[in-house]
One Martini backbone bead per residue (centre of mass of N, CA, C, O) as a GRO file, in nm:
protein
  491
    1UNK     BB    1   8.090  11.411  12.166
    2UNK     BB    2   8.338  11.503  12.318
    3UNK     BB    3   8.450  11.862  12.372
    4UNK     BB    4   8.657  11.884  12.638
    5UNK     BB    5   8.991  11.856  12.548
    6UNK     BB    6   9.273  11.840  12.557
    7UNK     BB    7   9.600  11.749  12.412
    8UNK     BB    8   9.753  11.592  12.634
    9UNK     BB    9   9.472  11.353  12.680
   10UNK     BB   10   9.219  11.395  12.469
   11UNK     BB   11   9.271  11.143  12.282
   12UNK     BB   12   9.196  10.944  12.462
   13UNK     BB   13   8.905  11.027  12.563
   14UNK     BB   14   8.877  10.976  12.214
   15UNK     BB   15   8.924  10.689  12.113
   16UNK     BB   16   8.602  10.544  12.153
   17UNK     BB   17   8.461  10.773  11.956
   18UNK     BB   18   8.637  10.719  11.734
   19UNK     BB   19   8.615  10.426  11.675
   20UNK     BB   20   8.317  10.446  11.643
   21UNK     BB   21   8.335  10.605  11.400
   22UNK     BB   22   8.484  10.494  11.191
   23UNK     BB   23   8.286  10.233  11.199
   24UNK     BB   24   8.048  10.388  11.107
   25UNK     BB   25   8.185  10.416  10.824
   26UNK     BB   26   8.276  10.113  10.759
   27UNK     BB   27   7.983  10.027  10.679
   28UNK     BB   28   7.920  10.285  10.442
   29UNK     BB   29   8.054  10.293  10.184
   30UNK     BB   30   8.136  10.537   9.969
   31UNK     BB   31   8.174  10.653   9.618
   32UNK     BB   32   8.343  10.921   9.504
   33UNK     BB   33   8.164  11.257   9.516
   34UNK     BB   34   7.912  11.088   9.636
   35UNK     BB   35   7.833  11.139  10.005
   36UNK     BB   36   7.575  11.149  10.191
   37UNK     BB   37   7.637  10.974  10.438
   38UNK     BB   38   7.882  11.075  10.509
   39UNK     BB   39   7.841  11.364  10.544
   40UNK     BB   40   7.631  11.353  10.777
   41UNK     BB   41   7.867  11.196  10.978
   42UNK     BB   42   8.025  11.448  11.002
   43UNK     BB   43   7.855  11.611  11.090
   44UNK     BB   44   7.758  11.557  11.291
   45UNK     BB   45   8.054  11.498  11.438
   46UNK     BB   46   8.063  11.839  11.498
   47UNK     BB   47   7.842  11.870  11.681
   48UNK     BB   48   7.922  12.164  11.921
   49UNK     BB   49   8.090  12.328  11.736
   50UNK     BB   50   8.253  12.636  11.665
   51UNK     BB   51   8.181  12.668  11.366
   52UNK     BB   52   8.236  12.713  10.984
   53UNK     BB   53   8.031  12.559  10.762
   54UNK     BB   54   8.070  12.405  10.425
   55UNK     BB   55   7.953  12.284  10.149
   56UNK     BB   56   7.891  12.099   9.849
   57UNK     BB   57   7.778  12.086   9.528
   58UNK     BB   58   7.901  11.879   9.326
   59UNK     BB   59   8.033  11.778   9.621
   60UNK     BB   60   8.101  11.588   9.924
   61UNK     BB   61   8.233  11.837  10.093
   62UNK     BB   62   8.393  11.982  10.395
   63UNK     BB   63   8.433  12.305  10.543
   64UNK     BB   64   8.580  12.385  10.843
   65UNK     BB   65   8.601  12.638  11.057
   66UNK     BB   66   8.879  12.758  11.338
   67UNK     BB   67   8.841  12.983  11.546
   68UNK     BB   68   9.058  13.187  11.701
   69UNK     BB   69   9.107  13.377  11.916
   70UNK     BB   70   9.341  13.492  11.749
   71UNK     BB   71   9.514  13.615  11.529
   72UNK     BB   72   9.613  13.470  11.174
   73UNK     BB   73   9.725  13.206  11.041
   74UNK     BB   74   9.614  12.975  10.842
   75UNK     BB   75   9.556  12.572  10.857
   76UNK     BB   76   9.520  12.319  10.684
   77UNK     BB   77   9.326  12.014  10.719
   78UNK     BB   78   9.329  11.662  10.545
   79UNK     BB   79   9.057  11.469  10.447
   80UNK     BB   80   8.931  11.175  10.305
   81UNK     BB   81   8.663  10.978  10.231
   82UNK     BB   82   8.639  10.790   9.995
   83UNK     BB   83   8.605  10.489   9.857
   84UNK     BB   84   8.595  10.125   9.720
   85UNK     BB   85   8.523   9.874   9.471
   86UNK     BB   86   8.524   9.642   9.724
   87UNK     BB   87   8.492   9.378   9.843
   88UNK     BB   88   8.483   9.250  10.170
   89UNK     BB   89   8.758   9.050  10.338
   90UNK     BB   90   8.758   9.024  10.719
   91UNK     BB   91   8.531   8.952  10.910
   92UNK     BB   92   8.433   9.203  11.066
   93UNK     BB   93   8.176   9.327  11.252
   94UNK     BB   94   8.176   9.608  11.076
   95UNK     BB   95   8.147   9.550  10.753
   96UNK     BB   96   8.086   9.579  10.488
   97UNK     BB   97   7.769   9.510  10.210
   98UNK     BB   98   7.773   9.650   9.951
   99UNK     BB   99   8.076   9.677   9.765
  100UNK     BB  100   8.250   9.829   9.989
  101UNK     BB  101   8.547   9.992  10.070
  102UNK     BB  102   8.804  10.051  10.309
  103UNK     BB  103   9.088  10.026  10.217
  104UNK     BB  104   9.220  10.304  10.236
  105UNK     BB  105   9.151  10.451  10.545
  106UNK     BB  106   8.958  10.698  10.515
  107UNK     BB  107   8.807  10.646  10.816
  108UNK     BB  108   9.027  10.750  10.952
  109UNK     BB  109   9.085  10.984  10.868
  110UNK     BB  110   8.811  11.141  10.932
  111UNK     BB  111   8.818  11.091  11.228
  112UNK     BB  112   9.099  11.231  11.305
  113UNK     BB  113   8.971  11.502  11.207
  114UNK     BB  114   8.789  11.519  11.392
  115UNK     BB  115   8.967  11.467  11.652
  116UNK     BB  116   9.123  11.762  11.595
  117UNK     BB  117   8.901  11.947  11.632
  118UNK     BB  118   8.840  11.909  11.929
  119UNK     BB  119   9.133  11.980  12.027
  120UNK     BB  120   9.103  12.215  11.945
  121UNK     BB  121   8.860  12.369  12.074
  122UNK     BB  122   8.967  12.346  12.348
  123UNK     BB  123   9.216  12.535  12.266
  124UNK     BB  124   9.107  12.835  12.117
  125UNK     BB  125   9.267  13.024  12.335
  126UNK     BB  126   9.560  13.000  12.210
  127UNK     BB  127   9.456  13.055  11.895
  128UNK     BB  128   9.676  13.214  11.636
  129UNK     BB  129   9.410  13.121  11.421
  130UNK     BB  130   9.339  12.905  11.217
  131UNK     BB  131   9.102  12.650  11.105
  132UNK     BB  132   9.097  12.387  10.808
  133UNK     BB  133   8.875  12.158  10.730
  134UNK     BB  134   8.892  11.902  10.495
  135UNK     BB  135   8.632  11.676  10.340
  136UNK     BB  136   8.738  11.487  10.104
  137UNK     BB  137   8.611  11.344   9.796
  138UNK     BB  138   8.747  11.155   9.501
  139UNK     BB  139   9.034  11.034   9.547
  140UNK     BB  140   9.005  10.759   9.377
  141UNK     BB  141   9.031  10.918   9.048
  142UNK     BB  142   8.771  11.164   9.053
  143UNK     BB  143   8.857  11.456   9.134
  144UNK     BB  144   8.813  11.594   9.407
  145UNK     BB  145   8.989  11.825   9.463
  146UNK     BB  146   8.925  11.991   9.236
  147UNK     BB  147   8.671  12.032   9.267
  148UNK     BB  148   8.678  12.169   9.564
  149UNK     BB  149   8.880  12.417   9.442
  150UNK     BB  150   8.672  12.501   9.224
  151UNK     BB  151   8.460  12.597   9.497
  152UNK     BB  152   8.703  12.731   9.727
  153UNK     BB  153   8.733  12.573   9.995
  154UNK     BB  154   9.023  12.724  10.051
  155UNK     BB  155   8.905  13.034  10.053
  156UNK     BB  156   8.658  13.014  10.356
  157UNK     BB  157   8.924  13.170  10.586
  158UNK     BB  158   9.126  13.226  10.402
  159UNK     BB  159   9.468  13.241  10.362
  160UNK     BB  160   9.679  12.947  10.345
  161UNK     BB  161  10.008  12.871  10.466
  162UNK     BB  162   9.931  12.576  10.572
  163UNK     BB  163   9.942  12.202  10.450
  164UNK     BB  164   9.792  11.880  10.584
  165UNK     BB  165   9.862  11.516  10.547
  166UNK     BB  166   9.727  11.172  10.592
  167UNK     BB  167   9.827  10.823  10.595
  168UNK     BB  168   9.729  10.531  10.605
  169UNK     BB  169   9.905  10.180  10.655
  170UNK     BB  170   9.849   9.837  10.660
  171UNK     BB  171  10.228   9.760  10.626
  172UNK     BB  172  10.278   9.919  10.891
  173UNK     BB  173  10.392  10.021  11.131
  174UNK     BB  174  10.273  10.096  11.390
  175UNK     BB  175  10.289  10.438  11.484
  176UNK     BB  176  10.460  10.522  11.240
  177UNK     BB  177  10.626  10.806  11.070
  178UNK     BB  178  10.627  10.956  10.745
  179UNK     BB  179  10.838  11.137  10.522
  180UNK     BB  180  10.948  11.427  10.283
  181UNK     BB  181  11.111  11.609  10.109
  182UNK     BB  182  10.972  11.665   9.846
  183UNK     BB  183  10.879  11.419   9.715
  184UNK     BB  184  10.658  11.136   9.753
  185UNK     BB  185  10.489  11.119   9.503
  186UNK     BB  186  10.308  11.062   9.207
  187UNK     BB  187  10.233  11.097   8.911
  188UNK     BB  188   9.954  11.074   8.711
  189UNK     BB  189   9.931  10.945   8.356
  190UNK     BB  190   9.687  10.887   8.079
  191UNK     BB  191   9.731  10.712   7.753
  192UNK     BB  192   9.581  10.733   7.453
  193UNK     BB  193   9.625  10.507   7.171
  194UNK     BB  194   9.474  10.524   6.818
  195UNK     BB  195   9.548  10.293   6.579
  196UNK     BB  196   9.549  10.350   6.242
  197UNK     BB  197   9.464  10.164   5.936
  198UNK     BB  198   9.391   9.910   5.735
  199UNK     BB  199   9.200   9.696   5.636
  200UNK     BB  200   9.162   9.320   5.562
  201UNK     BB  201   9.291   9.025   5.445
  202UNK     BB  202   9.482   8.776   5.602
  203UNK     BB  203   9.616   8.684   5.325
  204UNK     BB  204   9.634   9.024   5.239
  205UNK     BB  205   9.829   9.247   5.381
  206UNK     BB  206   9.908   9.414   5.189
  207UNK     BB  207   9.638   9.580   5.113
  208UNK     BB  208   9.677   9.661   5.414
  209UNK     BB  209   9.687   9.794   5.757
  210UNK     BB  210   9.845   9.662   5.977
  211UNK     BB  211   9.809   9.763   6.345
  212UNK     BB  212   9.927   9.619   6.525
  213UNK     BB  213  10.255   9.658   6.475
  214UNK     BB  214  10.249   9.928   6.456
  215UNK     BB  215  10.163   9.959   6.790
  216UNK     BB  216  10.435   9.768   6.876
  217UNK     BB  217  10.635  10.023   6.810
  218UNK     BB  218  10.520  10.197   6.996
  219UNK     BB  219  10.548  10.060   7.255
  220UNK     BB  220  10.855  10.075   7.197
  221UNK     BB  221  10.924  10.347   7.186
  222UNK     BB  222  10.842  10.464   7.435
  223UNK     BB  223  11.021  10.292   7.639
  224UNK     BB  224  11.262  10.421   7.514
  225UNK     BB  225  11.187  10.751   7.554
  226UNK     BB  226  11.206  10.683   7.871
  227UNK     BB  227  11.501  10.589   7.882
  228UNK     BB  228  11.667  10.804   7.672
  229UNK     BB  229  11.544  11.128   7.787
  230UNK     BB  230  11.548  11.080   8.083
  231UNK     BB  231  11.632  11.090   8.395
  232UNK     BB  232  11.783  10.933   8.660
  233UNK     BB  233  11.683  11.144   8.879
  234UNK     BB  234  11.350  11.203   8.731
  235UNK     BB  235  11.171  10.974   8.694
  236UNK     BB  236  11.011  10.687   8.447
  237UNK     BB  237  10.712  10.545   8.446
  238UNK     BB  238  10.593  10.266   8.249
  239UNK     BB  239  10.285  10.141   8.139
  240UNK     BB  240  10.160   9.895   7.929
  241UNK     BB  241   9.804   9.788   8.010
  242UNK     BB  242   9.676   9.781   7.743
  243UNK     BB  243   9.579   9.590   7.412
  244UNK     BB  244   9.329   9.650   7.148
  245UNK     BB  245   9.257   9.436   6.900
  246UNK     BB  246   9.073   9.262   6.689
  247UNK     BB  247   8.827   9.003   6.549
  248UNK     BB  248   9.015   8.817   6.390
  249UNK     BB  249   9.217   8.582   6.203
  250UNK     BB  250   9.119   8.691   5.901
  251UNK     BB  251   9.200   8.992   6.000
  252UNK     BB  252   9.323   9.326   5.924
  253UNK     BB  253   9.358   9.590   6.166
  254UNK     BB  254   9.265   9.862   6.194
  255UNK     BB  255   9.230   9.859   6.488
  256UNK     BB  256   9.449  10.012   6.780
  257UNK     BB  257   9.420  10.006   7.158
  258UNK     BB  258   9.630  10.211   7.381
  259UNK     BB  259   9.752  10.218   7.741
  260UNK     BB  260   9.875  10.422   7.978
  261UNK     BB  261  10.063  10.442   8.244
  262UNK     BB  262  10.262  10.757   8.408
  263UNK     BB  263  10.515  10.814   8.635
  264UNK     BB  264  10.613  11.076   8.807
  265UNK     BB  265  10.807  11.374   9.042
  266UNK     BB  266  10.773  11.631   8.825
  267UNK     BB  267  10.651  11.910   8.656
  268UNK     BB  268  10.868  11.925   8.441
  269UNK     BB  269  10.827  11.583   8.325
  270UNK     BB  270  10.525  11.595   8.302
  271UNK     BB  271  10.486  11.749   8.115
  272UNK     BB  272  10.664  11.612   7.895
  273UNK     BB  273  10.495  11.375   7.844
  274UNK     BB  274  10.291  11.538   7.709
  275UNK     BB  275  10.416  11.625   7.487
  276UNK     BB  276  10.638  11.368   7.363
  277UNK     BB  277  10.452  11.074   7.357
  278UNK     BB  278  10.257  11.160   7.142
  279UNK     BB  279  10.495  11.211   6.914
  280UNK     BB  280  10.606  10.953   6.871
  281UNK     BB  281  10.338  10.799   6.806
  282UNK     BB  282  10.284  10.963   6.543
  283UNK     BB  283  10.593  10.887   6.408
  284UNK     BB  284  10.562  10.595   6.409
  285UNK     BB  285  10.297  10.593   6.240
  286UNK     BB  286  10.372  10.711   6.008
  287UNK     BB  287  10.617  10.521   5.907
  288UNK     BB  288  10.355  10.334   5.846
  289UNK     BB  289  10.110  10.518   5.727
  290UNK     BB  290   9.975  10.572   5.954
  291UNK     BB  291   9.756  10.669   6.285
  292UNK     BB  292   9.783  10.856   6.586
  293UNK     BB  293   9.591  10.895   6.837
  294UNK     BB  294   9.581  11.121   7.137
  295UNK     BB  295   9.519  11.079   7.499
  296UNK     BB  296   9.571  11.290   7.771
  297UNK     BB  297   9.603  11.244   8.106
  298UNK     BB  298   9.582  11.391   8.423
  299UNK     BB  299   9.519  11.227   8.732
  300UNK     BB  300   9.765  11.354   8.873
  301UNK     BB  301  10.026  11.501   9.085
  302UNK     BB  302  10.276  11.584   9.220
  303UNK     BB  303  10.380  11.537   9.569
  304UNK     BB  304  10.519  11.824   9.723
  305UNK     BB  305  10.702  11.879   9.997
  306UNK     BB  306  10.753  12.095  10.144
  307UNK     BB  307  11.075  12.142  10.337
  308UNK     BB  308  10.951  12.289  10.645
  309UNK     BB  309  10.726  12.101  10.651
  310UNK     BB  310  10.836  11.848  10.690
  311UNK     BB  311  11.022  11.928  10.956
  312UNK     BB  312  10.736  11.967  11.148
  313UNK     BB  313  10.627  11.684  11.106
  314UNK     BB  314  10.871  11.574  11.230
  315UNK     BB  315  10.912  11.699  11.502
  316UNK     BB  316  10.603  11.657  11.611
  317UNK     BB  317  10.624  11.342  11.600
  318UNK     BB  318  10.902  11.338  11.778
  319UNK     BB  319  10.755  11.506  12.019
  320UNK     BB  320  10.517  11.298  12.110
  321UNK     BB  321  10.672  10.994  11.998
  322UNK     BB  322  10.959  11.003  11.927
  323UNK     BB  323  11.213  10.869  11.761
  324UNK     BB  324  11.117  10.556  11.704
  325UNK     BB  325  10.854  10.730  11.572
  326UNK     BB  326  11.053  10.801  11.273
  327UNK     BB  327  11.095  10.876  10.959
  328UNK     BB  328  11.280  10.868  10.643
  329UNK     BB  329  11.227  10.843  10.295
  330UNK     BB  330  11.444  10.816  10.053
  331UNK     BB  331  11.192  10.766   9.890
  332UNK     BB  332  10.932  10.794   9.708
  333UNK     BB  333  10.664  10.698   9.573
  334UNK     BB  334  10.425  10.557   9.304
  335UNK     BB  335  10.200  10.695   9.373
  336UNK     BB  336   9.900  10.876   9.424
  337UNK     BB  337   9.802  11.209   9.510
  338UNK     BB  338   9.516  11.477   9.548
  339UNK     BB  339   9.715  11.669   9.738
  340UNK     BB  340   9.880  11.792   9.506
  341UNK     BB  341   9.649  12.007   9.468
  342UNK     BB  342   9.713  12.137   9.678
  343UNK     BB  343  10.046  12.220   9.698
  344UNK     BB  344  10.044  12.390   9.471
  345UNK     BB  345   9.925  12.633   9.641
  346UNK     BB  346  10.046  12.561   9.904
  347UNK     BB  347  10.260  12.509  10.208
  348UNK     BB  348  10.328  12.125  10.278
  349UNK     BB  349  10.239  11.819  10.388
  350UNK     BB  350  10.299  11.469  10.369
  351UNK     BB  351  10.190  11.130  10.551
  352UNK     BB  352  10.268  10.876  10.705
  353UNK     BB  353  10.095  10.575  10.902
  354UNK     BB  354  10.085  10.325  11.056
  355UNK     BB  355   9.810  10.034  11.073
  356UNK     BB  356   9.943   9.799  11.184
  357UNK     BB  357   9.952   9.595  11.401
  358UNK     BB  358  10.114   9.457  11.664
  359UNK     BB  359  10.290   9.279  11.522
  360UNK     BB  360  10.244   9.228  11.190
  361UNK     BB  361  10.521   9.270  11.114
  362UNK     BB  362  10.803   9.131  10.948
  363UNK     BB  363  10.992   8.969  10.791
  364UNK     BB  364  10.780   8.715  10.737
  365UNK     BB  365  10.552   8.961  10.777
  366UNK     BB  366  10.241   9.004  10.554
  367UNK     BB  367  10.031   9.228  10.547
  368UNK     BB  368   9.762   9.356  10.427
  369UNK     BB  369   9.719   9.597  10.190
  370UNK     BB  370   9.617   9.827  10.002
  371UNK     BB  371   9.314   9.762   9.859
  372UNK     BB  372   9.272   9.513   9.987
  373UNK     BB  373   8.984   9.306  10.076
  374UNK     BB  374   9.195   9.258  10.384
  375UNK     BB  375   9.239   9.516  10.492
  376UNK     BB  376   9.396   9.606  10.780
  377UNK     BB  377   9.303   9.875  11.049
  378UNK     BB  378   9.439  10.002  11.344
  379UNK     BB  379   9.219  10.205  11.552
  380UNK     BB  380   9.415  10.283  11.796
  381UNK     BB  381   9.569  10.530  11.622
  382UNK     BB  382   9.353  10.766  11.638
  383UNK     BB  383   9.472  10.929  11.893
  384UNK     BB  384   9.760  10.986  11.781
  385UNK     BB  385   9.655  11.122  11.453
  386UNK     BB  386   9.495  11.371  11.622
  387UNK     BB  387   9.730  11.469  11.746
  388UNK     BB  388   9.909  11.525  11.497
  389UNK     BB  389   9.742  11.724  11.375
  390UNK     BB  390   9.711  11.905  11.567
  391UNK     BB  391  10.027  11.957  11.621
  392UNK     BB  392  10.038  12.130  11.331
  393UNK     BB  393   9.836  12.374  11.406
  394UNK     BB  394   9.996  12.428  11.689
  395UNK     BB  395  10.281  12.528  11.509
  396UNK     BB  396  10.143  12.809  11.400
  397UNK     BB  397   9.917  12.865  11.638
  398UNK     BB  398  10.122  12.999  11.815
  399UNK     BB  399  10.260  13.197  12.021
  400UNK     BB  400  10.517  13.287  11.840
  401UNK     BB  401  10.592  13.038  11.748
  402UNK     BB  402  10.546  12.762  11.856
  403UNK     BB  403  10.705  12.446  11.844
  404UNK     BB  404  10.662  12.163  11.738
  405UNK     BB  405  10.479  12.003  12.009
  406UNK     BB  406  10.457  12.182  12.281
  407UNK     BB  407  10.166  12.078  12.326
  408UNK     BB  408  10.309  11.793  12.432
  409UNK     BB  409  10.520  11.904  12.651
  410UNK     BB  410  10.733  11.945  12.466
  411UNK     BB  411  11.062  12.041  12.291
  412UNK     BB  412  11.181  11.939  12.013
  413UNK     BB  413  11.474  11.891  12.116
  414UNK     BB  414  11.304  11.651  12.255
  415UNK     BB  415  11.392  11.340  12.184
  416UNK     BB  416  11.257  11.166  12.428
  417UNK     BB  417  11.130  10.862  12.478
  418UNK     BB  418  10.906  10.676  12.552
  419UNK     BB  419  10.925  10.359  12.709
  420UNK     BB  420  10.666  10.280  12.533
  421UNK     BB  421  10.830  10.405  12.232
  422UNK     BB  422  11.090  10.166  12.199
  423UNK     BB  423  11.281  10.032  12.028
  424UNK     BB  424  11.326   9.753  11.833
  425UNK     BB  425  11.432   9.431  11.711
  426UNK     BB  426  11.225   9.496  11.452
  427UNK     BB  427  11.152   9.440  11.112
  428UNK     BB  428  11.112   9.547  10.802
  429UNK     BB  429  10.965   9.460  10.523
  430UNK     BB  430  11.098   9.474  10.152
  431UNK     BB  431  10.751   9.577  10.069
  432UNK     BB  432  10.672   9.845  10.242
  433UNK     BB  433  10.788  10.045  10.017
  434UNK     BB  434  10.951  10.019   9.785
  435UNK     BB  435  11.263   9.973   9.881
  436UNK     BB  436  11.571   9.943   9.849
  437UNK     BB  437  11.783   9.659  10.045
  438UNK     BB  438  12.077   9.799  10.045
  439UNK     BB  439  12.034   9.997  10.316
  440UNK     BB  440  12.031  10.225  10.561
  441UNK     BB  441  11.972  10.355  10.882
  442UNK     BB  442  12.017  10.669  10.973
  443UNK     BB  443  12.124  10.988  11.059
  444UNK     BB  444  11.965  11.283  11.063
  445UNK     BB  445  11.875  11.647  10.989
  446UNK     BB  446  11.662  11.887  11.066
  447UNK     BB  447  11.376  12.095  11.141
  448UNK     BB  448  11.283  12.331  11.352
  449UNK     BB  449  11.137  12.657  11.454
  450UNK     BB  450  10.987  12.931  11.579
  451UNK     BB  451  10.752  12.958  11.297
  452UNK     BB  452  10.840  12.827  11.048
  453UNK     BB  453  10.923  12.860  10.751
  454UNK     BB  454  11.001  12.763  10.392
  455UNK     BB  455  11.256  12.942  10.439
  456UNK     BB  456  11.405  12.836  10.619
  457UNK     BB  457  11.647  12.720  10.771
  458UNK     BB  458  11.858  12.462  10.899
  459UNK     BB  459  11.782  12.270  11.192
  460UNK     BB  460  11.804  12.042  11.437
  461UNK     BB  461  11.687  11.712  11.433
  462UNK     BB  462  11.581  11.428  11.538
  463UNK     BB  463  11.602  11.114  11.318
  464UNK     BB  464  11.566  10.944  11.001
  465UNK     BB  465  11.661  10.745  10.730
  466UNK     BB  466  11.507  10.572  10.482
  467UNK     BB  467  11.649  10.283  10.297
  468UNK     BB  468  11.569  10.035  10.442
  469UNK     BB  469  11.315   9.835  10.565
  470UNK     BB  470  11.525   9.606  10.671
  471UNK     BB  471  11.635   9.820  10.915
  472UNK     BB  472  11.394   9.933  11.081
  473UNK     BB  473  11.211   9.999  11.362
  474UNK     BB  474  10.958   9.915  11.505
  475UNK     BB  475  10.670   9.969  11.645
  476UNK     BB  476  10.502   9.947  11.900
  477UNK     BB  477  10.298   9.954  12.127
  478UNK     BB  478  10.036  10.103  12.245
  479UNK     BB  479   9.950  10.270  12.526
  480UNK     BB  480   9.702  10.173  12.450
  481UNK     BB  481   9.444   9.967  12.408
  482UNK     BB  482   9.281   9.774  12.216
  483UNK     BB  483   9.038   9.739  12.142
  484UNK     BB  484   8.747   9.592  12.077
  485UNK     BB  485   8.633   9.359  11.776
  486UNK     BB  486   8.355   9.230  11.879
  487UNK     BB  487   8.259   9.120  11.639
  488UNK     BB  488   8.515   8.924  11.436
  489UNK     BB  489   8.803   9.091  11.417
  490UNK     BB  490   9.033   9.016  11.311
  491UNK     BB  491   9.165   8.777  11.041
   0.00000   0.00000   0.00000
């Protein structure tokens, strides 16, 4: 892979060859903590940098570290590395064959960082301060961030000042980027809530005490103390996905066991859920006699973005890519992402990048999303991705605390699209986001100046404030031409 080229048009030069990185990680998708070919492929596509390379023992993470000519402050950049357990179902020729995908994009986010390594290495002699990059595996569900965090991967640069990450969207326009100051993500936490009462014949139900009714109070009661309990403006998703009790029609059941997935969207309503729901299922089986032993797993932190953080976000897309490629979110997602546990630890934020091909979204037109055995995702975008990646450590590590953007030779305030980045009358349909569809995009103020620290002022830059998808203007086709996709193509 080329090693010399420059922010301002090295990602070009850098396309086919991400590109190429890319499909051959989606050919061999692994799951979980342990990835030893993609890690492989991961090494193998640093060498030839001046890298200080760190690998895991526990799980397959790998840290580089990229010294800059100058002192300064360190800045992490995280991909994802980890796959799903989903058999492939989109025709491409260069398809999973295992039983595994890339259904949520990983394969891109990594060749991503690979390709943002690459162009600050090619400027290293103007950053000051370092860059870490984190290829972690085991996000989908796995704990990898936890695992990796805890065998020291961020302290292996030196103390870090801000972190970012982004995600690939299937269903979202092409090269659209998108963030928000405070929760972005939600936390995940699942309880398992397991009901005793005493068996008995069904004939005679008095003599036993039947589980299955006593736990359907319990799921009744849940659903009632987080309606009204919690915050409307702090809120809590519950869903009871799970309610496994009895052998027979004519046995009364001793046990019922019930799960629980519960989304909240700060640290201090997920602490309460894990104390309080508890409670509830332990005392509404009490008042029936029975006992509720209660298991509560917290499975993701709420993903809380440093607001000075997203501002830079903001800015940075802003001037790479015009004004017309980036909104602003209204609302959180309820998804959950372990990127939350790096945010937990230093300021930073995390963001979307649509990655549905040029025009396959529209009000009537809905591509397959993320999780989805037929989701694709247009890689043609990968080298907008690492563009925006580096110009994120670059806006940190610039002398002066250069502006965030002004490695793509422009200066944060001017936010003029180029004319092949101008937005269109296509709009998002109202699946994109799970956002409410009765508000509209209005025009917001962000922030970013030199150096911008978590606690600076705000202070103006062009943005957008996405309030419904259906508002929203599509991003137009990429500078560049879409590679070739033959054989299999698009699906």
């Amino acid at each position: 892979m080329t090693a010399g080229v420059a922010l301002e048009d090295g990602a070009d030069v850098l396309l086919d060859e991400l590109v190429a990185l890319r499909r051959e990680l989606h050919a061999v998708p692994e799951v979980g903590l342990d990835l030893p070919v993609t890690t492989g492929i991961v090494l193998g596509a640093l060498e030839g940098l001046d890298l200080e390379v760190t690998t895991g023992t526990g799980s397959s993470w790998v840290a580089a570290v990229l010294r800059g000519a100058h002192p300064g402050p360190v800045v992490a950049l995280r991909a994802d590395t980890d796959a799903l357990p989903i058999t492939e179902d989109t025709g491409l020729g260069f398809a999973s064959a295992n039983g595994s995908m890339h259904a949520c994009g990983h394969d891109l986010h990594t060749a991503a960082l690979v390709g943002a390594a690459r162009l600050l290495h090619a400027g290293r002699e103007s950053l000051h301060g370092s860059v870490l990059l984190l290829f972690q595996p085991g996000e989908e569900g796995h704990g990898g961030a936890r695992a990796m965090l805890a065998e020291g991967a961020l302290e292996v640069a030196g103390p870090v000042s801000a972190a970012y990450a982004l995600h690939v969207i299937a269903d979202l326009p092409h090269g659209v980027v998108l963030t928000r100051p405070g929760p972005i993500m939600a936390a995940y936490t699942v309880l398992e809530v397991t009901v005793t009462g005493r068996g008995g014949h069904g004939g005679r139900p008095h003599e036993g005490l039947d589980s299955i009714p006593v736990a359907a109070q319990v799921v009744s009661a849940l659903h009632t103390h987080v309606d009204r309990a919690f915050d409307a403006f702090d809120p809590v998703v519950l869903t009871v996905g799970e309610f496994h009790a009895g052998s027979a029609p004519n046995v009364v059941a001793e046990r019922a066991v019930l799960r629980a997935g519960v989304r909240t969207f700060s640290e201090a309503t997920t602490a309460r859920v894990a104390l309080e729901l508890p409670r509830v299922a332990e005392r509404v089986a009490a008042a029936f006699g029975a006992t509720a032993e209660v298991v509560v797993r917290e499975v993701m932190a709420p993903t809380v973005n440093d607001p000075a953080s997203a501002r830079v976000l903001a800015a940075t897309a802003t001037a790479l890519f015009g004004p017309g490629r980036y909104a602003e979110l209204a609302n959180p997602r309820t998804g959950s992402e372990d990127f939350s546990e790096v945010l937990r630890r230093v300021p930073g934020a995390y963001g979307y990048l649509g990655a549905a091909a040029p025009g396959a979204v529209g009000p009537d037109r809905k591509p397959a999303g993320n999780h989805s055995p037929r989701a694709f995702f247009d890689d043609s975008l990968l080298g907008d991705a690492a563009r925006l990646l580096a110009g994120l450590a670059r806006h940190h590590l610039a002398p002066g605390g250069t502006a965030a953007g002004s490695a793509a030779g422009r200066p944060v305030s001017d936010t003029s699209a180029d004319p092949a980045h101008a937005p269109d009358a296509a709009t998002w349909p109202a699946h994109a986001l799970d956002d409410p569809p009765d508000a509209a995009v209005r025009p917001v103020t962000s922030a970013v100046e030199p150096g911008d620290a978590p606690d600076a002022a705000d202070r103006p830059v062009t943005g957008a404030v996405l309030e419904a998808p259906d508002a929203v203007p599509a991003a137009p086709a990429p500078q560049h031409p879409a590679p070739d996709r033959s054989p299999g193509g698009q699906p």
